[in-house]
VEXDRENRO-733087 format. One record per residue (C-alpha): residue number from 1; residue in one letter; chain; x, y, z. Coordinates in steps of 0.001 Angstrom, whole numbers. Example, Ala and Ser with C-alpha at 12.3 -4.5 7.8 and 13.67 -1.06 7.14 Angstrom:
<pts>
   n res chain       x       y       z
   1   A     A   12300   -4500    7800
   2   S     A   13670   -1060    7140
</pts>
This chain:
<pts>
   n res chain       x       y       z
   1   X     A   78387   79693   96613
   2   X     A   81133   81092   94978
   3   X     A   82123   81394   91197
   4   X     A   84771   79019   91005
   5   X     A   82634   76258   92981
   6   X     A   79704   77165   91118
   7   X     A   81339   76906   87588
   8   X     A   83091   73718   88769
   9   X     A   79775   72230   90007
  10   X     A   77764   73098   87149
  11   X     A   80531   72065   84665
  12   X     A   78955   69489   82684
  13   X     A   75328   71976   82010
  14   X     A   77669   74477   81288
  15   X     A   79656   72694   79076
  16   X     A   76212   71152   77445
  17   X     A   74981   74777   76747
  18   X     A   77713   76193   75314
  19   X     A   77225   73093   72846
  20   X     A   73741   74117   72164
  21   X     A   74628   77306   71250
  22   X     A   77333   76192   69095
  23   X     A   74547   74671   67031
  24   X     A   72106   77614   67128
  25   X     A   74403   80487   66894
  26   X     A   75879   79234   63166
  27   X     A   72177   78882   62281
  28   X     A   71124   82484   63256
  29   X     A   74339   84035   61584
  30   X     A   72973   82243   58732
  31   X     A   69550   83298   59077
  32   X     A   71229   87067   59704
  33   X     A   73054   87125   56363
  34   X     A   69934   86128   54602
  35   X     A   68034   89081   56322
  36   X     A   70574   91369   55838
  37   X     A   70699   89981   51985
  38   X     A   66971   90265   51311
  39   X     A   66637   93752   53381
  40   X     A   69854   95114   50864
  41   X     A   68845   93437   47877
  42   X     A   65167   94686   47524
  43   X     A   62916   97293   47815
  44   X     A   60309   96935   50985
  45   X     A   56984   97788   52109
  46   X     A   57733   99488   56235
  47   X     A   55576   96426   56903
  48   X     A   58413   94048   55159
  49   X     A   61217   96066   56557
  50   X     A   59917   95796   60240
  51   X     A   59901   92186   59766
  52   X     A   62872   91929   58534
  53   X     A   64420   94192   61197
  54   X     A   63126   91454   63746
  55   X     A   64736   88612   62718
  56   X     A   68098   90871   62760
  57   X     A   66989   91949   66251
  58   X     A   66570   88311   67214
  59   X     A   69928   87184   65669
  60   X     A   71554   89843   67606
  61   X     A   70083   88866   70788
  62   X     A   71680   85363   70391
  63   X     A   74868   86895   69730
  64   X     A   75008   88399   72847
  65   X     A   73863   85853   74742
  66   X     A   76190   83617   73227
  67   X     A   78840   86388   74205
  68   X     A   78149   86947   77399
  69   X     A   77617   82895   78355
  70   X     A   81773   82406   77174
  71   X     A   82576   85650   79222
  72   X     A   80576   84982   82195
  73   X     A   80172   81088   82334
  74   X     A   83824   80185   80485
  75   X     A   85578   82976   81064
  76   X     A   89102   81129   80778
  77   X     A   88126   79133   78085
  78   X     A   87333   82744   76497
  79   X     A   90637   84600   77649
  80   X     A   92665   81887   76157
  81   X     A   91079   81227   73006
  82   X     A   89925   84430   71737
  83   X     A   92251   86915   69752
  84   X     A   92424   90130   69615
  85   X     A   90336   90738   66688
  86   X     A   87760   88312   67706
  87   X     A   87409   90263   71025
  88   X     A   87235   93645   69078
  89   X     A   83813   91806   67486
  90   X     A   82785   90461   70517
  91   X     A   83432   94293   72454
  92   X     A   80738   95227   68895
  93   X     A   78534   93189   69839
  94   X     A   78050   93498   73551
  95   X     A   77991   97950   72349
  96   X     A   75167   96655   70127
  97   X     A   72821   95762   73076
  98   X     A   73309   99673   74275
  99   X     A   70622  101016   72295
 100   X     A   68102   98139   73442
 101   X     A   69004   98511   77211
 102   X     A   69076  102509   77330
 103   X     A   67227  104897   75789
 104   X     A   68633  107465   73064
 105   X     A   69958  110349   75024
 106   X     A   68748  113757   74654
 107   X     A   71683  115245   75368
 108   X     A   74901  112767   74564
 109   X     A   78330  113537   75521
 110   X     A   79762  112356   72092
 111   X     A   77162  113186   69685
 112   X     A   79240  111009   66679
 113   X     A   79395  108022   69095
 114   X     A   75647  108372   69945
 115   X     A   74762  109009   66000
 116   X     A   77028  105841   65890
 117   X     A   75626  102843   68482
 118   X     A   71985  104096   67790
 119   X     A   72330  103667   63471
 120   X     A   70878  100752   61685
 121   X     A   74138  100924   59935
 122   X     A   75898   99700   62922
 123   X     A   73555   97002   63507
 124   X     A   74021   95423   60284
 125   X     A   77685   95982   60527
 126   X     A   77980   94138   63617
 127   X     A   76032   91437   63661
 128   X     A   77202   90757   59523
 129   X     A   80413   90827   60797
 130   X     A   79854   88473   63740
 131   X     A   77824   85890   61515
 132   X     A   80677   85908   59224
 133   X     A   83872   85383   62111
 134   X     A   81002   82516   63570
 135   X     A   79937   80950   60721
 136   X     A   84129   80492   59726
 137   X     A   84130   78979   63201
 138   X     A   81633   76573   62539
 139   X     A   82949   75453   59277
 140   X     A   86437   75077   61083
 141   X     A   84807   72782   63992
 142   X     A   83058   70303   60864
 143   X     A   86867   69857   59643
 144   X     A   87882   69286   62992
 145   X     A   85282   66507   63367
 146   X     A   87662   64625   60530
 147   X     A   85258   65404   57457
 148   X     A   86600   64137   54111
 149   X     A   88837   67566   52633
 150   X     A   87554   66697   49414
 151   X     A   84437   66852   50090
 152   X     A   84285   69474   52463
 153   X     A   86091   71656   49896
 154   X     A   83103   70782   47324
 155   X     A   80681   71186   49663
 156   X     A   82003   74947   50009
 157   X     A   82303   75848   46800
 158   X     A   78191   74055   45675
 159   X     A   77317   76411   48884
 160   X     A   78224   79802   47590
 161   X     A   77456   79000   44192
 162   X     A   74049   78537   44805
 163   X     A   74086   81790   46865
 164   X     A   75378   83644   44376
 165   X     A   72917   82610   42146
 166   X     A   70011   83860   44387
 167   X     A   71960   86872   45235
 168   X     A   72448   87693   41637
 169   X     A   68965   87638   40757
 170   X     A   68291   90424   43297
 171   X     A   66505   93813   41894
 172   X     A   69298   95832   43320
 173   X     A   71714   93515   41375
 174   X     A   70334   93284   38022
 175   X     A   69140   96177   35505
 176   X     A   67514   93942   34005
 177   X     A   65633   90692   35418
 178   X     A   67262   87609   34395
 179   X     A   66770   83918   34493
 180   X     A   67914   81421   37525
 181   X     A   69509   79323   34672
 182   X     A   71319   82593   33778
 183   X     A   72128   83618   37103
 184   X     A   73133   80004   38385
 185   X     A   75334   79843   35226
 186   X     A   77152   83144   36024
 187   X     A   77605   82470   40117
 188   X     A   78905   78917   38931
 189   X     A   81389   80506   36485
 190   X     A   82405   83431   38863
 191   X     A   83161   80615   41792
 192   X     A   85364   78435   39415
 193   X     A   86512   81567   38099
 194   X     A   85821   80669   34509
 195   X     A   84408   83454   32676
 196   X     A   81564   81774   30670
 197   X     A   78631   83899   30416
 198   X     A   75165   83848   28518
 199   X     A   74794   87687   29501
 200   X     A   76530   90708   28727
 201   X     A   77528   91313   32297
 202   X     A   78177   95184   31835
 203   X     A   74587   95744   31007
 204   X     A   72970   93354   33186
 205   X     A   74079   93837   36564
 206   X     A   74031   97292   38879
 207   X     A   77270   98279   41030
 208   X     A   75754   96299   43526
 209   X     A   75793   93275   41138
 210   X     A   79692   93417   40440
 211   X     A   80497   93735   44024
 212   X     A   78304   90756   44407
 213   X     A   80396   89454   41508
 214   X     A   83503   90306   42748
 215   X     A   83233   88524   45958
 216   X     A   82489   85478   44229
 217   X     A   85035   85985   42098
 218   X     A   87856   86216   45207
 219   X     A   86329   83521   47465
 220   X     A   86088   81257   44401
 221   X     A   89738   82037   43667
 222   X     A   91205   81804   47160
 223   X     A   89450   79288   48316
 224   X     A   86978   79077   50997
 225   X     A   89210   77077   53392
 226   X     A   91775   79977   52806
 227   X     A   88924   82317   54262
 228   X     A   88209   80360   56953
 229   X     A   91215   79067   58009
 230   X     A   92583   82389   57946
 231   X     A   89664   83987   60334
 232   X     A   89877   80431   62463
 233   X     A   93377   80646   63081
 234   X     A   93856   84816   63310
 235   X     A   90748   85413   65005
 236   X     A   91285   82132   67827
 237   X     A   93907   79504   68016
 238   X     A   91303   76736   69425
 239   X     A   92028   74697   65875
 240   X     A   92491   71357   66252
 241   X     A   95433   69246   65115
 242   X     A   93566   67737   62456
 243   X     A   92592   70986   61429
 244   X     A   95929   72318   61161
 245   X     A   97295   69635   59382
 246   X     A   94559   70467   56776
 247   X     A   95201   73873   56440
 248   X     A   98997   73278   56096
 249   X     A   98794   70820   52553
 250   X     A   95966   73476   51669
 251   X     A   97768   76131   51412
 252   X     A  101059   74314   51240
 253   X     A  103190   75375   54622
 254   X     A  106436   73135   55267
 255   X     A  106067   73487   59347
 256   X     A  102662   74249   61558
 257   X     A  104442   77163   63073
 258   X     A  104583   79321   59932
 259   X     A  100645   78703   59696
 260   X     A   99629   82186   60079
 261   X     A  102556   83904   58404
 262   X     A  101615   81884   55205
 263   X     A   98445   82413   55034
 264   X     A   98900   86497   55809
 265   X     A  101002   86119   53235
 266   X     A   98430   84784   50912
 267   X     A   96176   87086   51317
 268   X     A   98199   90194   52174
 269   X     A  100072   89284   48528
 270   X     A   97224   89005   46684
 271   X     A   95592   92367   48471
 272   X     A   98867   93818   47351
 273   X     A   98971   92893   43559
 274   X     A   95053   93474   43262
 275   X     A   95535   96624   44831
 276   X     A   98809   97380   42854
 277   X     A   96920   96510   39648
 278   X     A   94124   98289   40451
 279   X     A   95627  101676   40663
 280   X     A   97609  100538   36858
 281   X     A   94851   99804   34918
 282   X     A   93198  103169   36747
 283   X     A   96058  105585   35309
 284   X     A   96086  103792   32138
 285   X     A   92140  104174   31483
 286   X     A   92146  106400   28347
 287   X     A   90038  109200   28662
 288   X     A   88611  108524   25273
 289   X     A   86512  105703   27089
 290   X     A   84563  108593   28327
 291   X     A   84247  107448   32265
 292   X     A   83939  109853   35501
 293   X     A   85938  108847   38292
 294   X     A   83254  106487   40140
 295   X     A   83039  104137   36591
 296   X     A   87522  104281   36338
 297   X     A   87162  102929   40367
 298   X     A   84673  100298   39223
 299   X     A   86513   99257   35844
 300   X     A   89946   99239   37366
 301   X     A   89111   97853   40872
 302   X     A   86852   94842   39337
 303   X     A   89198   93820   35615
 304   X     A   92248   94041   38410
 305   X     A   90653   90997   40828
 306   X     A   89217   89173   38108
 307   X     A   92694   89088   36148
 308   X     A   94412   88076   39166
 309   X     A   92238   85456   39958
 310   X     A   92269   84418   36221
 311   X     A   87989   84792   36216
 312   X     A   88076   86533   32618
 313   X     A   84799   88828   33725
 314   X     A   84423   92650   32103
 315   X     A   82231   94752   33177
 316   X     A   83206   97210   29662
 317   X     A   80718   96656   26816
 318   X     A   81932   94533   24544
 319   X     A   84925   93330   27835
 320   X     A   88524   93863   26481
 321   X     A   87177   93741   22480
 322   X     A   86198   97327   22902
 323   X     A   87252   98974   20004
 324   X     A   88063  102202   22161
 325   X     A   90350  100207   24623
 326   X     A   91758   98473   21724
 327   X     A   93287  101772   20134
 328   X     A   94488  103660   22911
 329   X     A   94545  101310   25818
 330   X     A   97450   99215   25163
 331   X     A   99311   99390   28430
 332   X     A   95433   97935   30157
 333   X     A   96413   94627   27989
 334   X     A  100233   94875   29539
 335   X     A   99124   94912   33171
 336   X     A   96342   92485   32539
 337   X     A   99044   90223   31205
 338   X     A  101243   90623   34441
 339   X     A   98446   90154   36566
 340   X     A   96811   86704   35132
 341   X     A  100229   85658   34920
 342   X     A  100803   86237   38413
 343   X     A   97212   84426   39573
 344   X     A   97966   81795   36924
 345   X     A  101821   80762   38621
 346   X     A  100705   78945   41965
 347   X     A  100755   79951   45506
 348   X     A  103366   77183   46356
 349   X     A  105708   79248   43865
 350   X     A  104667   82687   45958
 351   X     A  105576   81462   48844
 352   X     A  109245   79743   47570
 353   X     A  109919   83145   45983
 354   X     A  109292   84499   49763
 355   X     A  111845   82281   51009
 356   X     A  114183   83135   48607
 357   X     A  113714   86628   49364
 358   X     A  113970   85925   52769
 359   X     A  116962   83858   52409
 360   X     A  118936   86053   50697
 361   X     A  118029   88733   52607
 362   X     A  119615   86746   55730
 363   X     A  122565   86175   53478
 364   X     A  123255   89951   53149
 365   X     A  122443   90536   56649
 366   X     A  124916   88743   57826
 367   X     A  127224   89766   55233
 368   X     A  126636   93394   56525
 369   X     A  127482   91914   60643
 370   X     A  130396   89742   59618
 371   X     A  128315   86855   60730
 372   X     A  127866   83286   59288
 373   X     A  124413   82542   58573
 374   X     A  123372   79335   57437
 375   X     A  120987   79841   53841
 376   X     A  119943   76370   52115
 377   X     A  122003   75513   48556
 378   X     A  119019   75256   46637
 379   X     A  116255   77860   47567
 380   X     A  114447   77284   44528
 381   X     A  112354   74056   45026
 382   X     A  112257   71309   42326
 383   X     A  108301   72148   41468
 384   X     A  109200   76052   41644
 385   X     A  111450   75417   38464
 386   X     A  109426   73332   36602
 387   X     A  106584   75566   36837
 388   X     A  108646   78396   35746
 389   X     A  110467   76896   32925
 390   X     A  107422   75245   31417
 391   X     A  105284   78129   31612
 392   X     A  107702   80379   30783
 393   X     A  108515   78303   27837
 394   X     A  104691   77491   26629
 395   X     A  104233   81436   26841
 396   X     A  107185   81849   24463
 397   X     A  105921   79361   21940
 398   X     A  102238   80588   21460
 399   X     A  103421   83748   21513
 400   X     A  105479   83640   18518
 401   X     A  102997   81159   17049
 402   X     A  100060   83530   17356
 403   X     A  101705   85983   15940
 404   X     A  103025   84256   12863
 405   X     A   99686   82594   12468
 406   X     A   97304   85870   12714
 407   X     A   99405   88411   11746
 408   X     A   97774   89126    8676
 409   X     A   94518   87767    9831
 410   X     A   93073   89239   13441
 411   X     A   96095   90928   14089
 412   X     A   95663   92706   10546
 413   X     A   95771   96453   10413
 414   X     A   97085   96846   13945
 415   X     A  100589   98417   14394
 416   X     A  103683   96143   15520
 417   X     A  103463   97164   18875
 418   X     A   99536   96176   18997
 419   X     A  100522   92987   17483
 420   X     A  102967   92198   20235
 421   X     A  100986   93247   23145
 422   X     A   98185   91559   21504
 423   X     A   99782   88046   20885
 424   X     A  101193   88028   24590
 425   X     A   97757   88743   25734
 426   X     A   95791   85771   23280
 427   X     A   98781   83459   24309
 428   X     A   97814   84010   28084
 429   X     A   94384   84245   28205
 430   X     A   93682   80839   27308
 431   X     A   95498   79555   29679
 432   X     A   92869   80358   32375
 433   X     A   92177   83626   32236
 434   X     A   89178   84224   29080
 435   X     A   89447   87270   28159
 436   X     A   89252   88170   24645
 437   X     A   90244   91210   22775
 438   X     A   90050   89631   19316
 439   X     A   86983   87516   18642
 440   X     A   88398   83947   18763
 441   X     A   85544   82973   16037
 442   X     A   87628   84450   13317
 443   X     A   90874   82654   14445
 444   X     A   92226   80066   11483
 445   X     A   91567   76780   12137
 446   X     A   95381   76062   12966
 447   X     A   94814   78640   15634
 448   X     A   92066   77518   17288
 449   X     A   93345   74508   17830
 450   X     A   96725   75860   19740
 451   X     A   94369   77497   21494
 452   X     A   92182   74585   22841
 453   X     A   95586   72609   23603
 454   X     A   96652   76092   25833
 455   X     A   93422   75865   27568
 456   X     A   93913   71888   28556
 457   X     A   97075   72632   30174
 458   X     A   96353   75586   31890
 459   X     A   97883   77122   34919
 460   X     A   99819   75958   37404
 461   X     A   98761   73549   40599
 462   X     A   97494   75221   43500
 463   X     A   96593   78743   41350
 464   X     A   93728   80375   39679
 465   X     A   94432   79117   36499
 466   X     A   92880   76162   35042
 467   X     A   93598   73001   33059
 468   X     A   95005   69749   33866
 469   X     A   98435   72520   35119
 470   X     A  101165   72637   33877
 471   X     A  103111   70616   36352
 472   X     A  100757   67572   35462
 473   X     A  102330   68713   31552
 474   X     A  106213   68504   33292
 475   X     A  105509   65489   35027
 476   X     A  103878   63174   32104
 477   X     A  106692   64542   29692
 478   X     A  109715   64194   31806
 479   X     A  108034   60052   32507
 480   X     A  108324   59853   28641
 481   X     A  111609   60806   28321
 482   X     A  112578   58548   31232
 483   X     A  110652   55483   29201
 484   X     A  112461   56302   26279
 485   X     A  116089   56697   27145
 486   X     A  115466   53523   29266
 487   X     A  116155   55737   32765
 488   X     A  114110   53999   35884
 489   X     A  112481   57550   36932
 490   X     A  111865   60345   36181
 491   X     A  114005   63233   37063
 492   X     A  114958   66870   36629
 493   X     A  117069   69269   37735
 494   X     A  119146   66796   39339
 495   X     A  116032   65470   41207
 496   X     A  114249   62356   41217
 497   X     A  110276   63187   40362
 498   X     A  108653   60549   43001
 499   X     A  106671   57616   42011
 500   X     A  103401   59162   43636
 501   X     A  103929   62260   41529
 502   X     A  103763   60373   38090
 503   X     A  100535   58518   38706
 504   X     A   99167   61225   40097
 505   X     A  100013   63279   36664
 506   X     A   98708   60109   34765
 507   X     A   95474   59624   36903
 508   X     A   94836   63270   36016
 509   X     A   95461   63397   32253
 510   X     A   92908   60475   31906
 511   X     A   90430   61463   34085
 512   X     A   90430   65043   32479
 513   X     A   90192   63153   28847
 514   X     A   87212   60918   29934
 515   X     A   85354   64345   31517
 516   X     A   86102   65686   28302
 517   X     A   84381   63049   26319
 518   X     A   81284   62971   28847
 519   X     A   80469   65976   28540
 520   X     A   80955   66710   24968
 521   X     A   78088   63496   24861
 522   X     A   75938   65151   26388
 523   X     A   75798   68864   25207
 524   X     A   76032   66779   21577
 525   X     A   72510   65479   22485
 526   X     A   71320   68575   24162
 527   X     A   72044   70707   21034
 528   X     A   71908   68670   17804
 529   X     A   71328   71122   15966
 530   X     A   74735   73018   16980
 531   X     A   77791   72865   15270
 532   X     A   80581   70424   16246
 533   X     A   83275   73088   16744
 534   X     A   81718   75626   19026
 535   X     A   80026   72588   20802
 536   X     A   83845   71262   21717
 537   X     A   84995   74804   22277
 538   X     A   82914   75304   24719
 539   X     A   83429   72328   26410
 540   X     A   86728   72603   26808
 541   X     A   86410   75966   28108
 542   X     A   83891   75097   31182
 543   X     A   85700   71922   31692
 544   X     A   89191   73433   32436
 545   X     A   87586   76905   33661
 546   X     A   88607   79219   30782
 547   X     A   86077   80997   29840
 548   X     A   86726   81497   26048
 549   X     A   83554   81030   23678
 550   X     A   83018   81271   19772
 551   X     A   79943   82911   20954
 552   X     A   76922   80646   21203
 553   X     A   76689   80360   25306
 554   X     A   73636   82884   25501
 555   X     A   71866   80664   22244
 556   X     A   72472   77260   24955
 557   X     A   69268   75646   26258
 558   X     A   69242   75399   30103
 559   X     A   69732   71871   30494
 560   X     A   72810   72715   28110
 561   X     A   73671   75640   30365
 562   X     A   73356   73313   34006
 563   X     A   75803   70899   32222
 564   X     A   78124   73452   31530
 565   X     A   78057   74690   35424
 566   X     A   78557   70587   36275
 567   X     A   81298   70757   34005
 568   X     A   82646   74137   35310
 569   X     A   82271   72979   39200
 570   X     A   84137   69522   38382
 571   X     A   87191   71304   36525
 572   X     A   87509   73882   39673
 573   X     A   87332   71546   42503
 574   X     A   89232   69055   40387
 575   X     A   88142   65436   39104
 576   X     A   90299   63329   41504
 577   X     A   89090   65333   44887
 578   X     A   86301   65079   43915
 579   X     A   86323   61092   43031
 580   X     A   88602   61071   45992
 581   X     A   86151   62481   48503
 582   X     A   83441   60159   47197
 583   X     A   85223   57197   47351
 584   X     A   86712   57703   50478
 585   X     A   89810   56302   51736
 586   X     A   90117   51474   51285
 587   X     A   92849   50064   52796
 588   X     A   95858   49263   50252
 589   X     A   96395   45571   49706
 590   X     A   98153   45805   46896
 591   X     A  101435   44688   48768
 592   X     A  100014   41146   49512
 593   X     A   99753   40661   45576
 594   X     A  102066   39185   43423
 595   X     A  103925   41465   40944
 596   X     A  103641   40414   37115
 597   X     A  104274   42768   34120
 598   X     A  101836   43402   31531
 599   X     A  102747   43869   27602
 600   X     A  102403   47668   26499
 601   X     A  103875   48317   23195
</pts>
């Protein structure tokens, strides 16, 4: 019998296996991760270690199989679907089985590619790398099956949250041992890239613990779906239409054909500006800080991501209130400024600016050719603008408050040029970001309260910033303006602000006040012997992912601390996804009612 009658025969049990092993494969990537976790994260008895080593072994060996079955078995499903990165894995794995098959040659040809395929190391490269690309498939396949965004979004972010807080707790993480309520607390506020914290994280975790922190840090601020829909769509284009409609309002692309380009975008912009910041903040380390090169790589590589993604983690003594970086490291506070700013404006406004680049680029192209070339009259879309002007303009108005307000307070003693760069940097930081360089405890009371108002509104929609954004801000004051002058809509810029838009901004300003009030109930009964100020202050910075504190998160009970990580988890996800997603979707009969006006005065 030949292969194609044999295949064709056999179709449906072939078809049925490779369903099977679309079940089991995702579960032994899983299982792999967690080996390779626990073999990383502690230190083993040989006995332990073997162990260990078999379960790796026996995830590898469904890898191949599962390889081999889609080459052999499905071979044009295979050649169609799979990328060229994905095959560069699957070529990995399938060099992986090498070792197991033949033995280690006395004599090798290449003695770098023998030290190579025969290394633990690139076993646990491998078949890490292949649990990750499968386990993005798998997640990709569930949103295919229709699954509620909302909650699927949720879902992702509870999931590595609660990995994080095992992985935390690892001896190779942590100096010292700490608490799960601790740990929980910081892999919660790393995810929602808050910045709460009951420990001092520069003394608490290893190297190994900030890179563990780190990662949390960028797949809470990107997004998991980014992740996945980026490996899903890169590594295979076997996405379903469902699925790409998805990842299009996720990461907001106008057509399904510039997928991929905006999501390389994404992620090769922020690579760029993390990378770009990175190297900043490393020539601007003063040497009076008294680091050798490995610490400059750590501080500079790790306070670059987590301004960028707004997290508000230091892993400096004391964070950005070190009174050595606060003498002779102004230009750190500059490019820490730029860079939360830049997390903190939206990726919707990234990718405008790229077609306004692009557009004008075009424009002088064809300038350059004597051609005509056809460029839109307004590249700057209606939300790009109000994002810009409102956040531009809030920015402007703290500053110059904060410095009229502190100037002889905090800011005293500092020179003028301190007390610039310093009221720039408090005016953006509690917008999302929660870093402090000047202990927010000793802030007048005036102050404080600017403050908590900055940290309601927050950054923009669909950033790393937090709040209720500040297009939710743009929206409900532009509506008032409307109701006041008597005007039917909304409008700005020449544009009508739709309908949806407003009760959106409305839905969101009183579901964020009623979260507010919930949860200030409860730590009020969980601590009644705190203070009412720090109590709200706190609050308000878990609920809208800031990260500030007057300094009494470490002195929290745990059942104050797991309320604080509900309240951080609902402010990142966001309160109407995640109503929305438990709700589901009723059918709107609303139209079949009649219409009668109610008095509001």
């Amino acid at each position: 019998m030949g292969y194609g009658r044999f295949t064709h025969h056999f179709n449906n049990a072939i078809r049925n296996g490779n369903s099977v092993l679309a079940v089991i494969t995702p579960i032994m990537a899983m299982m792999c991760l967690i080996c390779l976790t626990v073999y990383f994260g502690f230190d083993h008895r040989p006995d332990d270690a073997r162990r260990l080593l078999h379960l790796i072994r026996l995830s590898q060996s469904v890898f191949i199989f599962n390889v081999l079955y889609g080459l052999i078995l499905m071979f044009r499903t295979t050649l169609r679907t799979n990328r060229i990165i994905k095959w560069i894995v699957d070529i990995a794995v399938l060099l992986s089985l090498l070792p197991l098959v033949y033995p280690r040659p006395a004599h090798p040809w290449l003695p770098w590619m023998e030290s190579l395929l025969y290394s633990r190391a690139f076993l646990f490269a491998v078949t890490g790398a292949y649990s990750v690309v499968e386990l993005c498939y798998a997640l990709m396949r569930v949103t295919s099956r229709r699954t509620n965004p909302s909650l699927l979004m949720s879902g992702s972010f509870l999931f590595f949250i609660l990995i994080g807080s095992f992985v935390l707790m690892l001896p190779k993480c942590t100096i010292t041992p700490i608490s799960y309520a601790d740990s929980l607390f910081v892999a919660t506020s790393a995810v929602c890239i808050t910045g709460l914290t009951p420990v001092d994280i520069a003394t608490t975790f290893t190297p190994a613990g900030l890179l563990v922190l780190a990662l949390l840090m960028q797949i809470g601020g990107l997004g998991v779906l980014t992740f996945t829909s980026f490996f899903a769509l890169f590594f295979s284009g076997s996405t379903s239409v469902y699925n790409q409609l998805l990842i299009r309002d996720l990461i907001y692309s106008k057509t399904m054909n510039a997928l991929i380009p905006t999501l390389l975008y994404i992620l090769g912009f922020t690579m760029v500006i993390e990378i770009a910041g990175a190297a900043a903040i490393y020539l601007a380390i003063p040497d009076s800080l008294g680091l050798d090169g490995t610490d400059k790589l750590i501080f500079a590589g790790f306070h670059s991501l987590s301004s960028f993604c707004n997290a508000g983690f230091s892993c400096l003594p004391d964070g950005m209130a070190n009174p050595i970086l606060m003498a002779d490291g102004l230009s750190i506070y500059v490019v820490t400024s730029v860079l939360i700013f830049a997390g903190a404006i939206g990726f919707p406004i990234l990718v405008n600016f790229k077609e306004i680049a692009g557009g004008h680029l075009r424009k002088l192209w064809g300038r350059l050719h004597h051609r005509r070339v056809n460029v839109p009259l307004h590249l700057f879309d209606l939300n790009t603008k109000l994002v810009l002007v409102t956040s531009l303009g809030i920015l402007a108005f703290s500053t110059v408050a904060f410095l009229t307000l502190e100037y002889d307070n905090t800011l005293a003693g500092m020179s003028w040029d301190q007390k610039l760069v310093q009221s720039v940097f408090n005016s953006l930081t509690p917008r999302s970001a929660g870093f402090v360089s000047v202990d927010p405890a000793d802030f007048m009371t005036v102050t404080l309260f600017l403050v908590v108002i900055q940290m309601w509104i927050g950054g923009s929609s669909q950033s790393l910033g937090g709040g209720i954004k500040v297009n939710t801000v743009a929206a409900i004051f532009l509506n008032m303006r409307s109701v006041i002058t008597g005007q039917q809509r909304a409008r700005a810029f020449d544009r009508m602000i739709s309908v949806g838009s407003i009760r959106r901004a409305n839905a969101v300003v009183t579901l964020a006040i009623g979260a507010f009030i919930v949860f200030t109930v409860a730590e009020l009964f969980l601590e009644p012997d705190m203070a009412l100020k720090p109590l709200l202050f706190e609050v308000t910075s878990a609920l809208f992912t800031v990260g500030s504190s007057l300094g009494v998160t470490s002195s929290l009970c745990d059942a104050s601390k797991v309320t604080l990580c509900l309240a951080m988890f609902v402010g990142r996800v966001g309160i109407i996804s995640l109503l929305a997603g438990l709700a589901g979707t009723r059918r709107d009969k609303s139209q079949y009612f009649p219409e009668e006006n109610i008095i509001i005065n």
